[in-house]
Structures are given as C-alpha cells and as structure tokens.
ZADREN-109228 format. One record per residue: x, y, z of N, C-alpha, C in turn; residue in one letter. Coordinates in steps of 0.02 Angstrom, whole numbers, plus 50000, padded with zeros to 5 digits. Example, Ala and Ser with C-alpha at 12.3 -4.5 7.8 and 13.67 -1.06 7.14 Angstrom:
! residues 2
506604971650390506154977550390506604983550390A506424988850354506844994750357506455000250394S
This chain:
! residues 589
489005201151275488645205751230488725203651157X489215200051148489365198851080489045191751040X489205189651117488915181551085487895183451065X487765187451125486915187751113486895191451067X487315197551018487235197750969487165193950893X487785190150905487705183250846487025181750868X486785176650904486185174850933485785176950888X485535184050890485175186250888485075186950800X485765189650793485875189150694485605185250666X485715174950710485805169550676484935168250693X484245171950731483825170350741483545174850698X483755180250668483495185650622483425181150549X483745177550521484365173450491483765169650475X483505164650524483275158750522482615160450499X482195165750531481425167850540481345174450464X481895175650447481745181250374481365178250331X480815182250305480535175950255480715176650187X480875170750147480865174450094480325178150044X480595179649967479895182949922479265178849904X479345172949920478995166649893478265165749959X478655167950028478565168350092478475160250114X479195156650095479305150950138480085153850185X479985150150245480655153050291481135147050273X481625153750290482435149650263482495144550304X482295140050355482495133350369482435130550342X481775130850275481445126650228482025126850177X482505129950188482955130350111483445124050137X483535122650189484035116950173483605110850157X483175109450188482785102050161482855101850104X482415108150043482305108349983482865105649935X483445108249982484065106749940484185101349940X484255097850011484325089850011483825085449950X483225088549965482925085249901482885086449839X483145093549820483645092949747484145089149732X484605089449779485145084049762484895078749792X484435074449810484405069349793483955066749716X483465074349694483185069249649483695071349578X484095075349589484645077949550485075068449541X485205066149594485745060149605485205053449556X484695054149578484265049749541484195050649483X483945055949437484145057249378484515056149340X485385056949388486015056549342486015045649350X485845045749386485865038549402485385034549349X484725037949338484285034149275484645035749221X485035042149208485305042649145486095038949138X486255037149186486915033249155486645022249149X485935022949196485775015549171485365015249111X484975023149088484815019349021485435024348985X485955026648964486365027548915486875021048909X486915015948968487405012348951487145007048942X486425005548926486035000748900485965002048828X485975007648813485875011648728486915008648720X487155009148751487695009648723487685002148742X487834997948768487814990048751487274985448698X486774990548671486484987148609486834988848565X487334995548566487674995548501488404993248483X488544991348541489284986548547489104978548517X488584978448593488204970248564487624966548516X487854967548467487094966148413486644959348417X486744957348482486484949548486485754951848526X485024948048513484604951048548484354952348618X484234954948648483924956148696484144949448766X483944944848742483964939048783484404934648793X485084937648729485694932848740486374938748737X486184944548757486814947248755487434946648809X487804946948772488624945148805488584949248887X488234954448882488504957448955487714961748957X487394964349006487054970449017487494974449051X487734978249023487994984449053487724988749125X486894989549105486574993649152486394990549196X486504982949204486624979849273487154982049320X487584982049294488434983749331488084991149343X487894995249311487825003549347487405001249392X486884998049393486404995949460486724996149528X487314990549511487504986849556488114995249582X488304997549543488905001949562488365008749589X487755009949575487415014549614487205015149663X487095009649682486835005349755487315006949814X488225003649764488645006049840488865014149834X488695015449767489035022949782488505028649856X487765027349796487525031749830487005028249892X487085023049882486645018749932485915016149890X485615013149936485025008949917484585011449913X484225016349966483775021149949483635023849870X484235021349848484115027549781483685021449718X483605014849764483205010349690482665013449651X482285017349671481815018449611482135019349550X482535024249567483095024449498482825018649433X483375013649496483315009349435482635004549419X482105005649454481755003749443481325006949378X481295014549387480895017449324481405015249278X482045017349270482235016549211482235009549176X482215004749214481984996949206481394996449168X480774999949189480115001249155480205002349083X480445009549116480425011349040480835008148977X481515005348976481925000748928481464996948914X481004992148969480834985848959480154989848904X479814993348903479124995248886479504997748815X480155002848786480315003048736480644997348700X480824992548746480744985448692480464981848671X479864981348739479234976048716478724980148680X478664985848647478304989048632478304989748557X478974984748529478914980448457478654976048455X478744973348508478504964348500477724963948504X477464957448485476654957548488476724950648571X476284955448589476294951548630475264947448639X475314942648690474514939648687474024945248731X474354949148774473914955948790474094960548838X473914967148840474394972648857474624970948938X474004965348966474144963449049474924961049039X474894954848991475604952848981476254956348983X476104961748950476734966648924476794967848984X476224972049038476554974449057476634969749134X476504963949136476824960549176477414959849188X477574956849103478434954249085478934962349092X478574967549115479214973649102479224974849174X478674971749231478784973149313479164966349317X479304960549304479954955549309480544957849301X480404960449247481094963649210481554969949266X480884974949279481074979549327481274977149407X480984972249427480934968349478481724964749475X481864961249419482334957949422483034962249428X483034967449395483554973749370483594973749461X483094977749470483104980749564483354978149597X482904971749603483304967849647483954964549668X484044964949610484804961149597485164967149640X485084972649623485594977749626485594979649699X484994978349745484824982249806485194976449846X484884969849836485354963149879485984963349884X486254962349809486964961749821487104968549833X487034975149847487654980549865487244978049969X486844974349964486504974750028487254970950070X487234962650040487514958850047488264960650062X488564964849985489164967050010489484970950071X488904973650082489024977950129489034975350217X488474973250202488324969950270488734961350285X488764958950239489094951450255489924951250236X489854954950172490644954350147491084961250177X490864966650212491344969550238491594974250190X491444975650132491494978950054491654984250067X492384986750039492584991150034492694995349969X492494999049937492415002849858493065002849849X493695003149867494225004049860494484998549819X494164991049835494384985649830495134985849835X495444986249914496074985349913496304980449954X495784975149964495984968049991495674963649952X495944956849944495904953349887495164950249951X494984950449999494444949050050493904951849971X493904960249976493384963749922493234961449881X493844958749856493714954349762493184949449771X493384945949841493014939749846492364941949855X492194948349889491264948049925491004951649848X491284953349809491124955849752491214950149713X491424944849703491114939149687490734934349699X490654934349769490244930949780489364934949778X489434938749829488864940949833488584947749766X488984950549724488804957049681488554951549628X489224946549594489164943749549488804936349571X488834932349584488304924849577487934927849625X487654930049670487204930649717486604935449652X486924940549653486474946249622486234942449539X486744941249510486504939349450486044933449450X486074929649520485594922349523484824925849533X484654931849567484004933849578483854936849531X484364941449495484024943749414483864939149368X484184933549362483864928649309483374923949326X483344924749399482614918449416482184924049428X482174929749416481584933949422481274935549342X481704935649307481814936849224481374930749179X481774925249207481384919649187480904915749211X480664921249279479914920249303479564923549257X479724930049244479314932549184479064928749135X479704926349084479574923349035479144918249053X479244915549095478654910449093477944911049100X477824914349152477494918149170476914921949101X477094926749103477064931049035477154931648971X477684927248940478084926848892477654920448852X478024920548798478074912048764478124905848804X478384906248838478624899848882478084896448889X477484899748915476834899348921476664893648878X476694893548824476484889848766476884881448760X477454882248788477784877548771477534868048822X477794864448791477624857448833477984857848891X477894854248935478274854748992478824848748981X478864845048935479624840848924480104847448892X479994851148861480334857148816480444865248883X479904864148931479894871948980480674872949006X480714866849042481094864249086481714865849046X482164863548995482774863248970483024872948946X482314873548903482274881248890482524884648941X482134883748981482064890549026482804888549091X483044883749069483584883849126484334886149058X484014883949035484574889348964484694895748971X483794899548954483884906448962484104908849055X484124904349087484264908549162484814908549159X485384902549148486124904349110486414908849073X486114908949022486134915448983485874921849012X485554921349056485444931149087485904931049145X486024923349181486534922449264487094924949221X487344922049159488074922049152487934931849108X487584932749062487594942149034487664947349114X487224945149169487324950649222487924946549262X488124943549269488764943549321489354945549272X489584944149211489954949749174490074956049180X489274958049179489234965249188489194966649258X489114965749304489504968149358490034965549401X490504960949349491184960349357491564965349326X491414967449258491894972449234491404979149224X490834980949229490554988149239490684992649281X490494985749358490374988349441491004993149460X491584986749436492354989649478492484998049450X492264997349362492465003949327492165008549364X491615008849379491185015749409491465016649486X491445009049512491725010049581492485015749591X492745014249564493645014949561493845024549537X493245025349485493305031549482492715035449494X492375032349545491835039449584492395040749651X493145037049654493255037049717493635044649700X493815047649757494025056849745494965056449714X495075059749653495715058749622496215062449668X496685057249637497465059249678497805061949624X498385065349642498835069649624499345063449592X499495064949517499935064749474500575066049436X500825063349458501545069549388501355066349343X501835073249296501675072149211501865065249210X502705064149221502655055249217502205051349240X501775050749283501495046549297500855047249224X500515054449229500085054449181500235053549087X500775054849075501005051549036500965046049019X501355040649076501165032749055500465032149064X500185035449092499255032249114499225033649019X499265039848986499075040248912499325032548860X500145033248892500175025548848500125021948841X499935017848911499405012248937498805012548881X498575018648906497755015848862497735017948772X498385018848775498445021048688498575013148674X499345009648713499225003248675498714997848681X498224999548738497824992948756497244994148690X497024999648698496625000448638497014999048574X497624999648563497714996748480497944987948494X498344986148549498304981148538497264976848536X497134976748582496334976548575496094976348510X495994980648468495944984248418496234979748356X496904975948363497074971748334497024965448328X496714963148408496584955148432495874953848422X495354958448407494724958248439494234960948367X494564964248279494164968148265494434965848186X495014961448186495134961348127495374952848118X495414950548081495444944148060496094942548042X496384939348072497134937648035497084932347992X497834932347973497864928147879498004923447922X498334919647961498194913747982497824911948033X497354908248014496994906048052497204901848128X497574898348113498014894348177498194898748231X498324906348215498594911548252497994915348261X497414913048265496854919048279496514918648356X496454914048383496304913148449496974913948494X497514915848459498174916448512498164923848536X497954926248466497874934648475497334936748535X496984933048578496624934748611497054936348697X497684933548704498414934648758498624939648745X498704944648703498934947448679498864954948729X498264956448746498064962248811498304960348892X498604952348899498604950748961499274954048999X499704956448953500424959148981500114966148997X499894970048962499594976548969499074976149030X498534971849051498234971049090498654970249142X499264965849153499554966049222499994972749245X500164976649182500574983049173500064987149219X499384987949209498864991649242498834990849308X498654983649316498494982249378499184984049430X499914981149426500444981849478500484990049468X500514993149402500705001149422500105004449448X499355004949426498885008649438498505005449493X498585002249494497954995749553497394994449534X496934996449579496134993649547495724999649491X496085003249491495825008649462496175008249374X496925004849357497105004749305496894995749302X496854991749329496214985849311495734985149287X495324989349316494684992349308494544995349225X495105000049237495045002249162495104998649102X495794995349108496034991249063495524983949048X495084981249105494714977649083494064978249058X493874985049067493324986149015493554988848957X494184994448948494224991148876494254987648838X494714982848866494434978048827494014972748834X493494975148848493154969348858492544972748801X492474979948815492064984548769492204982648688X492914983048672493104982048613493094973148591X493214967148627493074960548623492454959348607X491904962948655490954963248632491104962948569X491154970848547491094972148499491194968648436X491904967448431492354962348380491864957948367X491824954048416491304946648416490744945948382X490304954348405489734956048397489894959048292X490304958048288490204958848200490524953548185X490544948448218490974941948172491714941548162X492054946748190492804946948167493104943648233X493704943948253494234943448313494194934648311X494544931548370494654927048394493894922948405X493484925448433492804925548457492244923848421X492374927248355491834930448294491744924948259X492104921048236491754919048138491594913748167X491324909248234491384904748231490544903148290X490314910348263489274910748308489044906048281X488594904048319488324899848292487464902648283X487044900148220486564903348206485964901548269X485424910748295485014908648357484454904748305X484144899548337483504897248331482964901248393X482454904748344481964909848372481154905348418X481124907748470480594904548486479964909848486X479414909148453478934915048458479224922948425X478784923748460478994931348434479524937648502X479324932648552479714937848593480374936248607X480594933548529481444933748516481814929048578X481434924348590481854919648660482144913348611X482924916548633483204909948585483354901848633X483454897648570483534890748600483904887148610X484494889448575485194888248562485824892748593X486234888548620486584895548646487304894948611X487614899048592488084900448546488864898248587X489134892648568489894888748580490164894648577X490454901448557490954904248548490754912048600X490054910948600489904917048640489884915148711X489884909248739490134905948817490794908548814X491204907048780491964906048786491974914248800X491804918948747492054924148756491774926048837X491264924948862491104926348935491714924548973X491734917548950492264916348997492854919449015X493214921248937494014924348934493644930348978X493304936348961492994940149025493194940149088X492684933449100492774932149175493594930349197X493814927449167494414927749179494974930549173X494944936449130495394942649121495214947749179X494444948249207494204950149257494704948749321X494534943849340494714940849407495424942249417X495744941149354496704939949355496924948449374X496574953849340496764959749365496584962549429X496184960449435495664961949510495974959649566X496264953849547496544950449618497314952249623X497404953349567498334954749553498414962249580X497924966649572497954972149585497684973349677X497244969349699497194968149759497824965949816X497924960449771498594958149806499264964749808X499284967549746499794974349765499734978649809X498994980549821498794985949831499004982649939X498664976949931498864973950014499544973550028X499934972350007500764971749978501054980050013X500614981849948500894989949990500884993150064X500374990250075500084990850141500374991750174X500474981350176501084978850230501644981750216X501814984150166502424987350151502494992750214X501964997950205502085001950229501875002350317X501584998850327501614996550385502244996050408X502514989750371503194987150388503694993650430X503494999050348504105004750347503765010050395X503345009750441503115014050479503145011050549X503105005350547503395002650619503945002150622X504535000450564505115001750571505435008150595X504945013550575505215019050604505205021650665X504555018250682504445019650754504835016750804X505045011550797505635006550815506225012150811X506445013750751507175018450742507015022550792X506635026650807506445034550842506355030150906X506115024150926506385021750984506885023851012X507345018050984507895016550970508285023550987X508265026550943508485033450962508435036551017X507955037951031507825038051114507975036151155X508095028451147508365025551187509175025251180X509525027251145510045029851133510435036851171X509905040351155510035047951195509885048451262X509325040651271509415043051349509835038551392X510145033651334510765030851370511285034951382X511545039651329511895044751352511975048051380X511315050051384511355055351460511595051251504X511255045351505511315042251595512025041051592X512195039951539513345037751548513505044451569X513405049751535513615054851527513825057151633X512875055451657512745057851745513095053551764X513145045551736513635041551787514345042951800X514595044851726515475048151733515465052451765X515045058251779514945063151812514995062151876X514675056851904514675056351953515145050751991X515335046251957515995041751964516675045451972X516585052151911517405053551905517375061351962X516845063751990516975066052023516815066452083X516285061152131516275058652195516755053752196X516665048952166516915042152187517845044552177X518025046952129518825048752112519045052052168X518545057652199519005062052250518625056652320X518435053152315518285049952389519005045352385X519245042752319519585036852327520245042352348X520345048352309521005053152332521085052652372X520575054552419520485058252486520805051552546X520595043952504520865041752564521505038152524X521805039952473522475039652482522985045552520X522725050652512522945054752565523115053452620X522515049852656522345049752709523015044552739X522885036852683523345032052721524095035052705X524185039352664524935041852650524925045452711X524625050652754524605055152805524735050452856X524545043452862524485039952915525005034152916X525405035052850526095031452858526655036252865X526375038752854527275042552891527145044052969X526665044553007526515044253070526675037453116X526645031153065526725026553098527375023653085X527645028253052528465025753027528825025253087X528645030553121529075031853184528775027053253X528275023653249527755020953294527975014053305X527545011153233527865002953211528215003253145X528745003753122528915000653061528534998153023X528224991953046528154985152998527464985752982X527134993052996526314994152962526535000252887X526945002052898527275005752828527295001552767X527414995952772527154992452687526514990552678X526024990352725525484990352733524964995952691X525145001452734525075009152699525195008352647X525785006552621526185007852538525615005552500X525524998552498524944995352481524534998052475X524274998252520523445000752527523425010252467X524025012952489524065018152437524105016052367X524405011352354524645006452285523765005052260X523595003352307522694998652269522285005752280X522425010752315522025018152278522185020552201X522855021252199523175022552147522715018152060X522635013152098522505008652053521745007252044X521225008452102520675012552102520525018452077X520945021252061520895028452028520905029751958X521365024751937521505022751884520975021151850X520765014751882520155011951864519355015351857X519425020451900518915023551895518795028751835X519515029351823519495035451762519175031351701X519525027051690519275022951632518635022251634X518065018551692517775018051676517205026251664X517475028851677517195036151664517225040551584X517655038051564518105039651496517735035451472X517565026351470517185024151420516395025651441X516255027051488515555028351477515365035151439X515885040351460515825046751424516415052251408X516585049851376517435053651371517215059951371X517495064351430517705070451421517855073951396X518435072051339518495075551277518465077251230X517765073251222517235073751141517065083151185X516895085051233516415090651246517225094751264X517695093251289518265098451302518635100051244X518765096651223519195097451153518935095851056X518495089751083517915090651003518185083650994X517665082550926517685074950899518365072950869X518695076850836519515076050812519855072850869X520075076050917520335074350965520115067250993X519495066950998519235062551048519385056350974X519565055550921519605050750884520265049750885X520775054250882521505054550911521615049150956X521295051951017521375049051083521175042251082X520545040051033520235034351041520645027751010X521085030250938521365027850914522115023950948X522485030850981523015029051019522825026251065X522295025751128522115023051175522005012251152X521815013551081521505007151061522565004251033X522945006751001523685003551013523955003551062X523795007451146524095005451204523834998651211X523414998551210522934993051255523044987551218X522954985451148523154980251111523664978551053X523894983051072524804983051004524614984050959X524014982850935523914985550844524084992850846X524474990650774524874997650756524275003350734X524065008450762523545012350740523765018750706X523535023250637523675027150628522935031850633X523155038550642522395041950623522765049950582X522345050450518522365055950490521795059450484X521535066250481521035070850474521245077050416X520695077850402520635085050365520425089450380X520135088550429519315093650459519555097450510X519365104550465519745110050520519085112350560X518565112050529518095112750578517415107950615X517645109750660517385102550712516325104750689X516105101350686515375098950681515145101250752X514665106850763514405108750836513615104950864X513515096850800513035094050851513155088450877X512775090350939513115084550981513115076950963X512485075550929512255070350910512705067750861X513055069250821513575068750754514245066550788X514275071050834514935071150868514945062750910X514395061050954514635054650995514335048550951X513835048350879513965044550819514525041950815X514735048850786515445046550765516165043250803X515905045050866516325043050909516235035550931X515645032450922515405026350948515425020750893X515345024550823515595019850778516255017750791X516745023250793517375019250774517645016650834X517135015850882517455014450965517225005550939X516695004950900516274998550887516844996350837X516804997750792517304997750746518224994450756X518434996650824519234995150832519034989350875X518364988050921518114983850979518134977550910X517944978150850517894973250821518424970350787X518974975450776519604974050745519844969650806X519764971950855520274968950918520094961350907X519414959150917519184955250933519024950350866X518884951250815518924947750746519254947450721X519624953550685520004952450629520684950450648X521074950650696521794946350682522424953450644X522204959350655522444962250625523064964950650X523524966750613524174970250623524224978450634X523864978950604523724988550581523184991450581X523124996350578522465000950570522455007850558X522055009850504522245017150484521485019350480X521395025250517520965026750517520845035450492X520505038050441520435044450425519705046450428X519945053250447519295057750463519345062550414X518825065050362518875069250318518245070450322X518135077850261517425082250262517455079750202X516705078350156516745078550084516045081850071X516175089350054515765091550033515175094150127X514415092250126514025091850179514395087750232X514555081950195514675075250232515365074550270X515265069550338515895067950369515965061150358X516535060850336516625050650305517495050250365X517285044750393517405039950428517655034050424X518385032850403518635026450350519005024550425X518905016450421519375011350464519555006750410X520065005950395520465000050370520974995350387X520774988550397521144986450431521504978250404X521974976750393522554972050355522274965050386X521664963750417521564957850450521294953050420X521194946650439520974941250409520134943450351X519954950350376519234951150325518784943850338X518154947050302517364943050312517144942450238X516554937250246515984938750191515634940050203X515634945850171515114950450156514264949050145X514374942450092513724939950093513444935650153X513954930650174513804925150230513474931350302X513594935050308513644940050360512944943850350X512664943050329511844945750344511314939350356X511064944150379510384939950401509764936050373X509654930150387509244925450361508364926150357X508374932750362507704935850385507274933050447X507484927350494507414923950538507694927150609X508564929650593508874930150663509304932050645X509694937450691510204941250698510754938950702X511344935450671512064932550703512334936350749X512614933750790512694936750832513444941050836X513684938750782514464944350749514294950050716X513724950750696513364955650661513024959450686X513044959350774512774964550804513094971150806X513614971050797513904974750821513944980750750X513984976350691514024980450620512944983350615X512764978950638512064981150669511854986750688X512314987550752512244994750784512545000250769X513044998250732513405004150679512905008450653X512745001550599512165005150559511565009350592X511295006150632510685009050643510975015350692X511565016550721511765025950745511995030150699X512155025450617512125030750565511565033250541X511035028450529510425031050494509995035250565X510145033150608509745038750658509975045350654X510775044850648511025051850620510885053650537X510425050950518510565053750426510965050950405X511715048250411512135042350366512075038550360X512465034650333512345026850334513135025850319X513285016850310513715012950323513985009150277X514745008250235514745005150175515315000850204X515194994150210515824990950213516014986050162X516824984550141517034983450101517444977150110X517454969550103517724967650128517794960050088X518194955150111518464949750084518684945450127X518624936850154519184932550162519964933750137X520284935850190520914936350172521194940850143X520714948250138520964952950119520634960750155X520794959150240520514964050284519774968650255X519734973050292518994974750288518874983850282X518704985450237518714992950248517884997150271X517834998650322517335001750347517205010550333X516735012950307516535020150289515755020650302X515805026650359515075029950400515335036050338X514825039050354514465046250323514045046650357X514215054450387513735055550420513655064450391X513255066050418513065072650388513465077350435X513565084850425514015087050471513515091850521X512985091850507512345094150562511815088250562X511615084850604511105080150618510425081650579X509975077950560509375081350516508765085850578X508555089550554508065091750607507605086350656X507295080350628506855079150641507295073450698X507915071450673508095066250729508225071550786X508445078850769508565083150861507955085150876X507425085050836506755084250873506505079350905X506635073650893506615067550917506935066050985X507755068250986508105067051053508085073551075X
C-alpha cells in the first residue's frame, strides 16, 4: 500500500504542469542545457579575458607574442569539460580575430573574414586534437601524477597541438594575408619563420597555462594553517624574488642574466612540497612576471630586443628577436624541470605508500599468522601434556604393577621393568617440556611476572649463565596478546644470549613506565655491530632473524625495540610494549 502510494505521488510529480504549462520532465533537460550553455559562456569568458590579459603583459604584436595565453585555456577546457564544448572557443576565436583585424586595412572584407575562420580554425583545432590525443593515445590524467602525463602533455597538448595551430594560422596568412604579395624566393623563409613563432607562442602557452587551470579545477583538499601559511610564503617570495630578476635592471651588468636562477630554488620548494599544483603555480608566476619584464625592456631578457621589421600592414614581422627565443626557452625549461620533479614526487609517494600499505598487510598477516600459531601450540600442549603425559603415566604404572609381580616369578625381568619405568620417567619429562615450550602454562595460571621468573631461572638451569630477574609491576597486564609478546621476546632474547654472545651473566628487568611495559636484557657478552647487523636491502642475515622477529611481535603489539650494543662490550636489549594491546591489532587476532 505504501509503495503504490509513492508511485502514485512520484506520477502526480512528473505529469503537474507547470504556470508556463510545460511538464516537469521538461525541467531537467532545460537545466542540463543551462548549465551547459552557462559552462560555455564561462569558458568564452576566461579565453577572451586571458587574451585581454596577455596583450597587456605582452606588448609585442599580435604575430610574435611570447605566449597566447587563450590557447592554454583552449587546451585546459577541452580536458576539463570535454570537447563538445568547442564552439566556445571557436566564437570567441571570431570574435578576438574580427576585433583585431578590424584595425588593419585589409585588400577586402572576403579576406578579413577568411584570415579570422584560420585563425578560429587554428585556435579549435589545436585545442579539440590535442585534449583528443591526450586522452585517447597518452592515457592523460588531469592530476598529472605520473611523469607518463608530463610526457602525453608534451607530446601531444604541446608539439602536436601547437603544430596544427600554426600550419593552420599560416595557411591564413598566406592565403589571405600579405604573404599573398610576396615572391616565392622570400614566401618560403617568411612563412616558416612566422609558423615558429606561433609553434613556439602556443606550445608555451599550453605548457604553463594548461597545467595552471588543470591542477586547480581539480576539487581542494584540506589544509592546516601550517601548511596554508607556507603556501602564503611561497608565493610572497616567488613574486618578489621574480619581481627582482625579471622587472628591474641591475648595476652590474655581468650579473643580469644570472638573476634569471634565482626562482629555480623556489620552483623546486613548490614542486617537492605542493606537487603539480604548487608547480603549476609557481611557473606561471613567473613566467607572467618574466613576459612582462621583457615586454618593457627591463630583466635579464629585456634590453637586448631586437628591433621588428614590419611587412605590410597586417603587422607580420620578419625578424625574429635573439632574446625573445631565449626567453621561450628559459620557459620551456623552468616548465618541464617542475612538472617532472613534481611528477616524479608525486609517483614516489605512491610507491611510498604502496610500499607502506603492503607492508601492513604483510604485518596483519603476520599477525595472524602469529595468533594462529598460538593457538595451535597452545591445542598441541593441551593435548601432549594431557593425553600423551597420562598415557605415558599410565604405563609406568602399569610396568611398576608388573614388576613387583614378577619379582617373585623371575628375578632377572625386574631390571628390565626398572628400566623401562626409568625411560617413562624420562618420557614424561620430556613431554612436559615440550608442552611448556610450546605453551607455558603459567603465563595463563600465574601471569607474565612469573612466567618471566620461571623463564629466566629455567634459561640458568639449562646453560649456567648466571641469570638475574627484577620487576616492579604489581599489576599484571590482562591482554593476552602483551602477555605472550612479552614472553616470546625474552624467550628469543636469552635463545640468543645462549647461542651468540659468550656471556657470563644476565640481568633481566621488568618494569611499568608510565602506559608502557619496558623489558631490559643485559648481557656482559662479547656484543655486536650494530651497524654491520642490518640489512642490505637485498637479504635478511641470517643472525638477524631472530632480532627480526623481536621486532616485528613488538610493533604488532604497538612497541617497538631498542638495542644497544658494541664489539666487546655486551648488548643491552629494551621492548616497550604498551600495557593493553592497541584495538585494532585485537581486532585483527
């Protein structure tokens, strides 16, 4: 009854009409096509505002500027919002091109408006291929967090894309333009000039535009003040150093092209702490403020333009400026060095964390496989010390019951008996032990104190080292997991004194400090190095297994392991362990 009510609500819902008398199904389309011509809009207005804003950074004309900016938004609109959305940049292409050529005189309005569908043509295209290319061939990820990205964003965003904008550009010109006019010994040199000059202005710009827009349309993460803090001082000093390399002229000249290194420490500061996103930033600042500098004659860059020679009237120069290559270049190459440095971290981390996430899964193994070794010692003593012990009783009984019967019979089978009672005795024996080391009884009858007591004295019967044990701990720790830790370290621990160190003595204390239970073995023996004694990142020594497994039953318990030690001046061992296990390892076992 309830569901055919909804039903019925959600069909009332659908068929209401509104005041206009279109039905509400029609309201979601409408919307889809608000926000999309909403997305197109904001998309024509950030390619022509950052075309208005690169004529006023770059004062060089039309046909030789250092970067187009509103290429790189092309190219960064394409992967944000996809390809569908080219008209975008196609009107707004129109229209720039029609408010520029709409100074110039041109030979007739067919012309104009030929040379502004090249222009638009060339803008488009560039931008629809390469986000095509990236996507589909290079595997392109907006994140750029494999240095793989850097590469399909060089290859295919930047030389792919910028090669079809300038052979479409300087189809125009020829086409349409002046070029028209010229000899064909003179077409030829020109026009492979100006395709350089528009290949090398758009692959700039969507080397250092693309990444900026890319990096922060991606959705923001959470900050502390420290972190946001340094993000402020980062871009306080890049802009003054910038500001100082790029805008003002120093008194020595010898030192004026040095000042152009001067952002590259700050640029790598971006890239290892922020990744592609403080790269990104840091290389369009300065690359915004370098334009600029250049573009009034000052910085490293500046005093040294060389004057354009004008061809015609539609401002196509003939000469291309020695100092304005270079500055492309430092660009391109302040580009690449953050991009890839910040790629490479960002993969770094990765594997990092990979590393530290399979490592854990390994520990929580490990662990597991720990606890369920215990159990199984735990069922085997169980079942050793109490089938197998009273089967072996039962038949010393038996042959004791059956020698004194034969005392009186035959004599000479009575030492026989004795015997055979002698190798129960000694079966029994044997059985305890091995029941006691698989699972001592008196970690769970009496508690971990005791059972370190016992372990200690048991370890000077067996091998003469003089053993002492002191405690503080009046109250015993009630998890189990803490309790046979601790018990298995220092069982590992005296197994190693016996067997390595050569030692005379051994003192071992159990104390509380604070949360923590610390766990000291010290022992007067020949000692190790400390350094020689780890691992070659290759392979495990095989003396070091054992300080191995220490470790890794402290950190499964929450402690860890400090040993202290020297050639010739014995070895002092200290666990910490916590005095309740952490939640997540007794969720685990």
């Amino acid at each position: 009854m309830r569901r055919s009510t909804l039903l019925h609500a959600q069909k009332m819902l659908i068929t209401f009409p509104l005041k206009d008398g279109a039905a509400p199904e029609r309201l979601f389309p409408m919307r889809r096509i608000a926000i999309v011509i909403l997305k197109l809009a904001l998309l024509s207005m950030l390619y022509i505002l950052f075309n208005r804003l690169g004529s006023r950074v770059d004062f060089l004309s039309q046909t030789s500027r250092i970067l187009y900016p509103q290429a790189g938004v092309a190219l960064a609109g394409m992967l944000i919002l996809g390809i569908r959305y080219w008209p975008a940049i196609f009107l707004s292409s129109l229209y720039l091109s029609h408010s520029e050529l709409a100074r110039q005189t041109m030979r007739s309005d067919l012309d104009r408006i030929g040379l502004m569908a090249s222009f638009a043509v060339a803008n488009t295209s560039a931008a629809v291929v390469g986000a095509y290319l990236m996507r589909r061939f290079g595997n392109f990820s907006r994140e750029m967090s494999r240095v793989h990205d850097v590469g399909a964003l060089i290859i295919y965003g930047v030389v792919i894309a910028a090669s079809i904008n300038a052979t479409f550009a300087v189809l125009g010109f020829v086409i349409f333009g002046d070029l028209i006019k010229l000899p064909a010994e003179q077409l030829g040199p020109i026009a492979s000039m100006l395709w350089f000059l528009r290949w090398f202005g758009t692959a700039i710009s969507n080397l250092v535009v693309t990444p900026f827009f890319l990096v922060w349309a991606l959705p923001p993460k959470r900050a502390s003040l420290l972190r946001i803090g340094e993000v402020g001082l980062l871009c306080s000093l890049v802009f003054a150093i910038c500001v100082t390399a790029f805008t003002n002229r120093s008194p020595f000249p010898a030192l004026q092209y040095s000042l152009s290194f001067l952002p590259f420490p700050f640029l790598i500061w971006a890239a290892l702490r922020f990744t592609q996103r403080g790269a990104a930033t840091a290389t369009f600042i300065i690359s915004v403020i370098a334009i600029w500098g250049t573009s009034t004659g000052r910085g490293p860059f500046g005093p040294s333009l060389i004057t354009h020679t004008k061809l015609g009237n539609s401002g196509i120069i003939s000469e291309i400026p020695a100092t304005f290559v270079v500055l492309q270049t430092y660009l391109t190459a302040l580009a690449l060095s953050a991009y890839y440095l910040a790629a490479a971290t960002l993969e770094r981390r990765h594997v990092v964390d990979r590393l530290r996430a399979s490592r854990e899964e390994l520990r929580a193994l490990s662990g597991s496989l720990q606890e369920a070794r215990e159990e199984e010692r735990a069922s085997i003593s169980r079942e050793i010390h109490d089938e197998l012990g009273q089967q072996l009783t039962g038949i010393k009984m038996v042959v004791s019951a059956f020698g004194k019967r034969v005392r009186t019979l035959d004599p000479t089978l009575e030492p026989r008996c004795i015997e055979i009672s002698d190798l129960a005795d000694q079966a029994v024996k044997t059985v305890r032990r091995i029941a006691t080391d698989l699972r001592p009884g008196i970690i769970d009858d009496l508690g971990i104190t005791a059972s370190l007591q016992w372990l200690v004295e048991d370890f000077t019967a067996n091998t003469g080292v003089v053993g002492s044990f002191t405690t503080s701990v009046h109250e015993e720790p009630d998890d189990s997991l803490t309790c046979i830790t601790t018990f298995r370290i220092l069982q590992e621990a005296l197994t190693n004194v016996a067997r390595h160190a050569n030692a005379r003595r051994v003192e071992v204390t159990f104390d509380s400090i604070q949360n923590e239970l610390r766990l000291r073995v010290v022992d007067d023996g020949c000692g190790m190095d400390t350094i020689s004694m780890k691992t070659d990142g290759k392979s495990v020594r095989p003396k070091t297994l054992g300080l191995v497994g220490m470790r890794e039953r402290a950190l499964l318990a929450g402690g860890r392991i400090e040993i202290e030690s020297a050639p010739g001046e014995g070895t002092t061992l200290t666990a910490f362990l916590p005095s309740t296990a952490p939640q997540t390892m007794r969720n685990m076992t």
